[in-house]
FIFI-318560 format. One record per residue (C-alpha): x, y, z. Coordinates in steps of 0.02 Angstrom, whole numbers, padded with zeros to 5 digits, always signed. Layout:
N
XYZ...
//
This chain:
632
+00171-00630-00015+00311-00761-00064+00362-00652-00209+00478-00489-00180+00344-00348-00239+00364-00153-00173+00221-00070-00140+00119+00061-00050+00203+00214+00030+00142+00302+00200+00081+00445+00265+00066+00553+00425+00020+00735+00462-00002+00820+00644-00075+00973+00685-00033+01027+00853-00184+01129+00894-00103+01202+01077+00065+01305+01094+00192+01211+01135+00211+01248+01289+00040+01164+01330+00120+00996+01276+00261+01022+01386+00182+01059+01526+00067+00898+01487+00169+00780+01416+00352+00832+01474+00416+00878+01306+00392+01025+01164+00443+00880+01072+00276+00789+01088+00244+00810+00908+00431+00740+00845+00408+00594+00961+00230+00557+00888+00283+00580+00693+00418+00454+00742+00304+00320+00833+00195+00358+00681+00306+00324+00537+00388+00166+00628+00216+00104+00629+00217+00117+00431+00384+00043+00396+00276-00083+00322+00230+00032+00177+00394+00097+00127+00584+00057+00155+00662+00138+00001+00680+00281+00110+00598+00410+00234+00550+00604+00245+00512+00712+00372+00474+00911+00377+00396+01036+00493+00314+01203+00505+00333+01340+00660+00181+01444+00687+00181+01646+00700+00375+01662+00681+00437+01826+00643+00525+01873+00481+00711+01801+00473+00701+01668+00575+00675+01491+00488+00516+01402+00482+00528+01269+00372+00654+01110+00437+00658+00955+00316+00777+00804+00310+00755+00631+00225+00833+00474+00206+00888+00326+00091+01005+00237+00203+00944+00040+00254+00828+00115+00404+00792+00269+00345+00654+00314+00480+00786+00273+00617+00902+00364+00514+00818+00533+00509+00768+00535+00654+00930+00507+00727+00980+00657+00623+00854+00741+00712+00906+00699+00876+01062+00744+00855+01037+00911+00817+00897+00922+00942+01038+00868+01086+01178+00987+01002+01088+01132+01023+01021+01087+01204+01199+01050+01260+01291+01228+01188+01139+01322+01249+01105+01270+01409+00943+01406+01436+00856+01323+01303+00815+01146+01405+00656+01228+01527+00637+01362+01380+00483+01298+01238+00498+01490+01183+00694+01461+01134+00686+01310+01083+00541+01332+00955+00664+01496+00882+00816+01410+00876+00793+01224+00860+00752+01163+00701+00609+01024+00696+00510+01080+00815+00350+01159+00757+00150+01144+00769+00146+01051+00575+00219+00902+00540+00223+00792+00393+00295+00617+00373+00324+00509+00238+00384+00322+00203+00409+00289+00048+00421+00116-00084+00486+00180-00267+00368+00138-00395+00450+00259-00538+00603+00373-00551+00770+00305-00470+00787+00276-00293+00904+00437-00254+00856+00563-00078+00798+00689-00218+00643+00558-00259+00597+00549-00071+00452+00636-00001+00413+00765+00044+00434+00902-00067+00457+01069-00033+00426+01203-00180+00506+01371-00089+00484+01556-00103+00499+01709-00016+00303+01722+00012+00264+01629+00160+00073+01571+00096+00189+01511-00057+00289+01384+00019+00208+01217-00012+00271+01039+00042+00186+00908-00033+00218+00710+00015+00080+00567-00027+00025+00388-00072-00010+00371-00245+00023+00344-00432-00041+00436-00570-00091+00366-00749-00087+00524-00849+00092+00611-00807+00106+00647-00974-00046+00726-00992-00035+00834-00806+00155+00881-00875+00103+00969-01051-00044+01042-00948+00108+01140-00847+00207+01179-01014+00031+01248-01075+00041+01357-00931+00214+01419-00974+00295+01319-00839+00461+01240-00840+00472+01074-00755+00614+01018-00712+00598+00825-00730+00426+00739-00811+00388+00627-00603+00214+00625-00535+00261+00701-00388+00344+00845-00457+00176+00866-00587+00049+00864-00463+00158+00977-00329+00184+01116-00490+00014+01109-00520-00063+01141-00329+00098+01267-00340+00014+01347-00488-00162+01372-00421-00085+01419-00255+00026+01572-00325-00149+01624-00423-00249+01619-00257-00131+01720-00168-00115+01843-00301-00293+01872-00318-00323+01892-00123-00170+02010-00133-00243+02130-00275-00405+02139-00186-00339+02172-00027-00220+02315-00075-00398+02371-00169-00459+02368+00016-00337+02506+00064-00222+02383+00168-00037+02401+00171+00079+02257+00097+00121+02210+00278-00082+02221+00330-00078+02090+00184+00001+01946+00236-00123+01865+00385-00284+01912+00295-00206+01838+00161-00189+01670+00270-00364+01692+00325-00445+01719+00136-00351+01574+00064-00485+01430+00006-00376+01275+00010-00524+01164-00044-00524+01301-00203-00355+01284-00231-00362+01091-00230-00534+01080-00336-00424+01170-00486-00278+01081-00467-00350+00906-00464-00468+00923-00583-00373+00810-00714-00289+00698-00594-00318+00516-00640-00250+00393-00523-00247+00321-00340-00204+00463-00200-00203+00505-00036-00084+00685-00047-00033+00774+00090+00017+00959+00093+00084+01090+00202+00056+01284+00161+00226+01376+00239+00100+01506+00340-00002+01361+00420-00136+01287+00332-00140+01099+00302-00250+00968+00195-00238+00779+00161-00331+00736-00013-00416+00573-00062-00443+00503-00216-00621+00491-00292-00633+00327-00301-00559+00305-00133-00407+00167-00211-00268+00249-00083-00325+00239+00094-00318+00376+00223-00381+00397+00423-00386+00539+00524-00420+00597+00702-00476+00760+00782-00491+00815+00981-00453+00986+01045-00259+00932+01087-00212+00872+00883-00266+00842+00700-00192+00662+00638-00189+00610+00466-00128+00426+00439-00123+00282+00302-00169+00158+00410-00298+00152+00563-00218+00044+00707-00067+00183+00677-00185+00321+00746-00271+00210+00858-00083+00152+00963+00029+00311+00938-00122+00411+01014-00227+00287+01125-00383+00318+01052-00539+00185+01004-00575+00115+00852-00728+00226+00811-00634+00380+00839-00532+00359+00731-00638+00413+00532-00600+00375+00342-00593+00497+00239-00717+00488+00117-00669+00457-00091-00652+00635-00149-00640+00728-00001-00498+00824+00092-00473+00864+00256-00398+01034+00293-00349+01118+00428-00329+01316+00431-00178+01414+00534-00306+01460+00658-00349+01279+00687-00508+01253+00616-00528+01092+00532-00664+01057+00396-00693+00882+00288-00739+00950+00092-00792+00876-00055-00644+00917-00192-00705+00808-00323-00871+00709-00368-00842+00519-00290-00836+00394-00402-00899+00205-00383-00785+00166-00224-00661+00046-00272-00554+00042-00124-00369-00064-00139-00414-00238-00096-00250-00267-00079-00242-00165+00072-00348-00272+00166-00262-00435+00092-00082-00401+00134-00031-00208+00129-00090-00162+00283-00065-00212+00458-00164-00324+00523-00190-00266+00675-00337-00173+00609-00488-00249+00663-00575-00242+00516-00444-00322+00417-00387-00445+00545-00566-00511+00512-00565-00507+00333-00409-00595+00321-00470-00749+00420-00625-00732+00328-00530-00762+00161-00445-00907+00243-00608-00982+00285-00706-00956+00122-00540-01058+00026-00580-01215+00141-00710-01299+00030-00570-01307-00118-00448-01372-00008-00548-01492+00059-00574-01569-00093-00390-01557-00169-00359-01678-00003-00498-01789-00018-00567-01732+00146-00408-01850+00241-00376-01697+00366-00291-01851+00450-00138-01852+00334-00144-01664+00318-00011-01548+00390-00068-01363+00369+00056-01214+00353+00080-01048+00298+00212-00931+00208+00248-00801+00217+00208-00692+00400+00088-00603+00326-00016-00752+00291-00023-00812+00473-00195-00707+00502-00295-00827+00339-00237-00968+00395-00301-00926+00557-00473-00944+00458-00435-01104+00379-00392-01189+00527-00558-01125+00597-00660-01213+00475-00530-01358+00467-00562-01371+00666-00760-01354+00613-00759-01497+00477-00697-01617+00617-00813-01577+00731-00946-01611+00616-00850-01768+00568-00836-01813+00752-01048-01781+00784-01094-01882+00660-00960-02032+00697-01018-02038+00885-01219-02023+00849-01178-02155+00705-01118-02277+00843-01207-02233+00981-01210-02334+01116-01095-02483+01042-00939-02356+01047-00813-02401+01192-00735-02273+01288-00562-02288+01199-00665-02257+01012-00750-02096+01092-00576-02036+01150-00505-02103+00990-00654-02012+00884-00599-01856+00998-00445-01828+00982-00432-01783+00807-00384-01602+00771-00306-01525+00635-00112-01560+00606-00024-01378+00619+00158-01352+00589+00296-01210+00551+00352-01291+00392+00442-01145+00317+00549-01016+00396+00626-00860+00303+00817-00846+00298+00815-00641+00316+01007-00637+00307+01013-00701+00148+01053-00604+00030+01050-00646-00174+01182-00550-00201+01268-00633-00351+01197-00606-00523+01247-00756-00623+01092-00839-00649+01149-01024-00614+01218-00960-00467+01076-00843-00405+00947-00970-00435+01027-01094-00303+01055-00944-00160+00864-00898-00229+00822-01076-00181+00881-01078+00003+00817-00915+00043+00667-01012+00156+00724-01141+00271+00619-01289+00299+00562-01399+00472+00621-01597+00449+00525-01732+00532+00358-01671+00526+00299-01746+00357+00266-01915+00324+00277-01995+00142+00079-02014+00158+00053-01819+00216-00036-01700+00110+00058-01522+00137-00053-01385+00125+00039-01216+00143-00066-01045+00113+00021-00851+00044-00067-00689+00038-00056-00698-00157+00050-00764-00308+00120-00651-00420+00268-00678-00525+00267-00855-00435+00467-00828-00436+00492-00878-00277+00367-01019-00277+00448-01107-00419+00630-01102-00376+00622-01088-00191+00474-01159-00093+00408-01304-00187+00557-01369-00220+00589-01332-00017+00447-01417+00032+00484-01572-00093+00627-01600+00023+00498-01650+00152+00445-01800+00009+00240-01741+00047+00130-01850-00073+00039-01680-00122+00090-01499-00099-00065-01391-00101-00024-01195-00110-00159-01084-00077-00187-00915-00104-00280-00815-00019-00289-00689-00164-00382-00724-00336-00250-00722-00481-00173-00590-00522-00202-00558-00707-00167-00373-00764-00049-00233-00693-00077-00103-00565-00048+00063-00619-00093+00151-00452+00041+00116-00346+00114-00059-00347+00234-00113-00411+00159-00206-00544+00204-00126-00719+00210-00249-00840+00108-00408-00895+00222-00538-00925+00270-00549-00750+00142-00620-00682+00107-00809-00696-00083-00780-00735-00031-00698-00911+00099-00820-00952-00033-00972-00911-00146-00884-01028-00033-00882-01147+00023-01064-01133-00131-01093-01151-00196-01009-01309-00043-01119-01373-00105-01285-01315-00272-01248-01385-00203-01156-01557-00262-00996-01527-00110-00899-01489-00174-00781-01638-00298-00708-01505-00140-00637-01443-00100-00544-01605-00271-00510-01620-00292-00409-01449-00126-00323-01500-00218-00235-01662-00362-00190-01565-00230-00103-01420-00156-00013-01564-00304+00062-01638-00344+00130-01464-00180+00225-01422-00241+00408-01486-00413+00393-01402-00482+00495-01263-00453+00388-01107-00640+00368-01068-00674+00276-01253-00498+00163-01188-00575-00006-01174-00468-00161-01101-00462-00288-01255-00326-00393-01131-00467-00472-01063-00505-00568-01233-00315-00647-01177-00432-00737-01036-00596-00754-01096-00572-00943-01167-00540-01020-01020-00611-01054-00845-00530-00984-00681-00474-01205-00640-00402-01221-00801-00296-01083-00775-00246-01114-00617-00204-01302-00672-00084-01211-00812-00015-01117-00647+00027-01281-00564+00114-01339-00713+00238-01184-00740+00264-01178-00563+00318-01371-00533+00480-01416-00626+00524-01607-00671+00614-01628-00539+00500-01611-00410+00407-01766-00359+00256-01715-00259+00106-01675-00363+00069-01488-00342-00077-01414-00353-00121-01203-00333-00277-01140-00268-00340-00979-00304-00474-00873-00202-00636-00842-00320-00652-00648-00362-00838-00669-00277-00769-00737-00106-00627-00593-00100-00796-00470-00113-00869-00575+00041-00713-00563+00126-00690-00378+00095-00881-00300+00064-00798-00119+00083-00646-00107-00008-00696-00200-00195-00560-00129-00276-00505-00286-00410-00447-00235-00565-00280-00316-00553-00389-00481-00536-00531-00437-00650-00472-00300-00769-00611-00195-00682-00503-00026-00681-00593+00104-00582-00541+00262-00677-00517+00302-00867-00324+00294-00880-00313+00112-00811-00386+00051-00969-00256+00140-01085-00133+00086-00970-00146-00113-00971-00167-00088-01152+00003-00001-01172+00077-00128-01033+00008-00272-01197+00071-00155-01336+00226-00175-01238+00233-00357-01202+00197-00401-01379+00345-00275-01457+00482-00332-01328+00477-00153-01251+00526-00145-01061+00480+00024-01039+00353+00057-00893+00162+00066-00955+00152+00220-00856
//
């Protein structure tokens, strides 16, 4: 993706299921599960650079001695960071207390870190300012052990209003009006209700307050607690949590938008974002390694038992497609595949934006990210020669020399590294003459490749705002003097916000919207626009399930080309003298590509919960009043 966008955030939990000494003794270290959460998070930098958060539990420790470590980070590595924080104080207390090194009994009571729970966090700020205090995880304290909870996850929620007046109604206090803080409050609120419950009946039982406090940790219904406190939720999730006496549970959402992996054997319970992060850090296969199913949790009691629960009734599945197109790793088989597969299935456009000359073609890609589609193209590029070759040889049979057959041959498709990312540039002045000519020199482009007669095709994941496109790359790659400059995305357009945990708040960013627009003008029926605003209005006091998403009316009047034409035209200023042209995926190609995760509202308007509706509809109300407050 060309364009700067933040996005998802990362999770990990282990569950050591062994004392610790079992992992020295195995592995070398009582550290085994520190050295893990760090492999693991390093492995998710992908999803989150804002900043970093780690925090662990210590089983069965007696009273006064502390359980609960947690330290996080907003510096410019912030997983490095922390754990060179933790490190530190790891080696401090080794070195002034010598009897601790060969000692996992000493070093679980006095080192801080250590412990059988640990949760991990990488995080990319979609709301609130981008301070330590908006880092995950969260820890709400108290002197009951079961009543400690930390709480760190993946998602967005489209009803914080809603979740925080539910808490006032409660006679709660919050202290700020952030998701995080709303949905930890409220599994704080059911948890303190639990406990107090399973206290009353217990001291009913005749036990003593001290009697109290295991069978209290073996009562405890997690999946209970979660049922009543999610109940309202409407977003995109995967939450973590940690109870402070031992229990542990990673939550999916219903419609299974956020994703989330996990792993079991009788050594650890791992809880992870992404699967190739589970499969390297603990050298497992691919099929070991399960999704959690839309609705369910995973939870793991003190004792070590691990169950998979149904919280809440699943939804349709609309799983991020965005995930598989460029959040994720690729190294995930299942993606890896999809990706090419997307770069295949856009051939048959391209092909026909060059004429079929693959001759005086040069193929690219841009960013990184899109290296794995146009793996794909190339595929089918490679098999439209073939074919091409077949049918010249069996057309000449046996009147072809053996220079024509090597000449017929030899053809293959024309591959180069056009563009090349500066990443020591930075834009740092904010003049806007001045920032738009560092903006344009932020990609650096190969000479000497392109001929005046070359087409240039170069594919991205996707196009948002098309920022970068417009004052950086194409005018880049006009350098080169290309007769055409294809751009291909491997994405459809991107035509309405996100609202579950990208970065994409508002409508008028995106270059989809604004060719709609331009268009309603060229055809004079930009009163469609005021139109759609009337209906938004009328809408705002409704119950989000009678919410319906009138910005599609913005679209309806024109066809996916003609829109994308309109793209080509913002996107190409006067001074460049290649022809562009912008190719889009087709929604129905992305579902070939990616049968399992069909998630596509930001392409389709398609949202797969009630509150997405009210929220593109606010994200309009706010467009069309000049307000450049968040829809959410």
């Amino acid at each position: 993706m060309s364009d700067a966008l933040k996005h998802e955030c990362g999770i990990a939990l282990i569950r050591l299921l062994k004392p610790l000494e079992y992992y020295k003794e195995k592995y070398g270290s009582a550290f085994y599960g520190v050295n893990k959460m760090y492999l693991m998070m390093e492995k998710q930098h992908n999803r989150g650079q804002d900043g970093a958060g780690f925090a662990s539990i210590k089983l069965d420790t007696n009273p006064g001695e502390r359980y609960i470590s947690r330290v996080r980070s907003v510096e410019q590595q912030p997983i490095q960071d922390i754990f060179s924080q933790i490190n530190h104080r790891i080696n401090l207390e080794m070195n002034q207390n010598p009897e601790y090194k060969n000692d996992v009994t000493l070093q679980k009571k006095n080192i801080p870190y250590i412990g059988e729970l640990l949760l991990g966090h990488v995080r990319y700020g979609t709301f609130g300012k981008n301070s330590v205090e908006s880092v995950h995880p969260f820890l709400r304290q108290n002197n009951w052990m079961h009543r400690n909870l930390i709480v760190a996850g993946n998602f967005n929620m489209t009803n914080v209003n809603e979740l925080f007046n539910n808490l006032v109604d409660l006679g709660q206090h919050p202290k700020e009006k952030a998701d995080t803080i709303t949905v930890m409050e409220k599994i704080g609120h059911f948890l303190d209700d639990a406990v107090g419950k399973i206290y009353k009946d217990l001291k009913k039982e005749g036990y003593s307050k001290s009697e109290c406090s295991p069978l209290i940790a073996e009562r405890l219904k997690v999946g209970k607690i979660l049922r009543r406190a999610a109940k309202n939720w409407d977003g995109g999730y995967a939450m973590a949590g940690l109870l402070g006496h031992g229990d542990s549970f990673v939550l999916r959402d219903p419609a299974g938008i956020r994703p989330a992996y996990y792993y079991k054997d009788d050594e650890v319970v791992v809880v992870a974002s992404e699967r190739p992060v589970i499969q390297t850090v603990f050298d497992v296969p691919f099929d070991e390694v399960i999704e959690l199913n839309p609705g369910h949790a995973i939870i793991t009691k003190k004792n070590g038992t691990t169950q998979i629960k149904q919280i809440l009734e699943p939804l349709e599945r609309k799983a991020c497609s965005f995930e598989r197109i460029y959040f994720s790793r690729g190294s995930d088989a299942e993606i890896y595949e999809e990706r090419k597969e997307l770069g295949r299935l856009l051939m048959p456009k391209v092909l026909d934006a060059i004429a079929f000359d693959t001759k005086n073609t040069v193929f690219s890609y841009i960013p990184n990210t899109a290296e794995t589609s146009f793996f794909g193209m190339i595929d089918t590029v490679e098999e439209h020669l073939n074919q091409k070759k077949t049918q010249a040889i069996l057309k000449g049979q046996r009147a072809l020399s053996a220079q024509k057959v090597e000449e017929i041959l030899s053809e293959r498709p024309r591959i180069e590294k056009i563009a090349i990312k500066d990443v020591k540039l930075r834009t740092f002045i904010t003049e806007d003459s001045s920032r738009d000519d560092l903006v344009a020199h932020v990609y650096d482009v190969t000479y000497g490749v392109i001929k005046p007669t070359d087409n240039l095709v170069i594919i991205d994941d996707s196009i948002v705002r098309g920022t970068t496109l417009k004052k950086s790359i194409i005018k880049m790659m006009d350098r080169l003097n290309p007769k055409k400059i294809i751009v291909v995305s491997s994405a459809p357009q991107i035509r309405y916000p996100d609202c579950y945990g990208i970065d994409m708040a508002n409508l008028e960013s995106l270059v989809a919207f604004r060719a709609a627009l331009e268009l309603l003008k060229d055809n004079n029926q930009y009163h469609i626009v005021e139109e759609v605003y009337k209906k938004c209005i009328k809408q705002v006091n409704l119950k989000d399930k009678n919410v319906l998403n009138y910005v599609k009316e913005i679209y309806n009047n024109f066809t996916d080309e003609q829109i994308s034409a309109k793209i080509s035209e913002l996107l190409s200023d006067k001074d460049v003298n290649a022809e562009v042209k912008i190719i889009f995926q087709p929604v129905e190609n992305l579902h070939k590509a990616c049968p399992k995760n069909l998630g596509d509202w930001y392409f389709t308007g398609n949202y797969p919960t009630d509150g997405g509706n009210r929220v593109v509809n606010r994200a309009f109300i706010n467009f069309f009043e000049g307000n450049k407050e968040r829809a959410y």
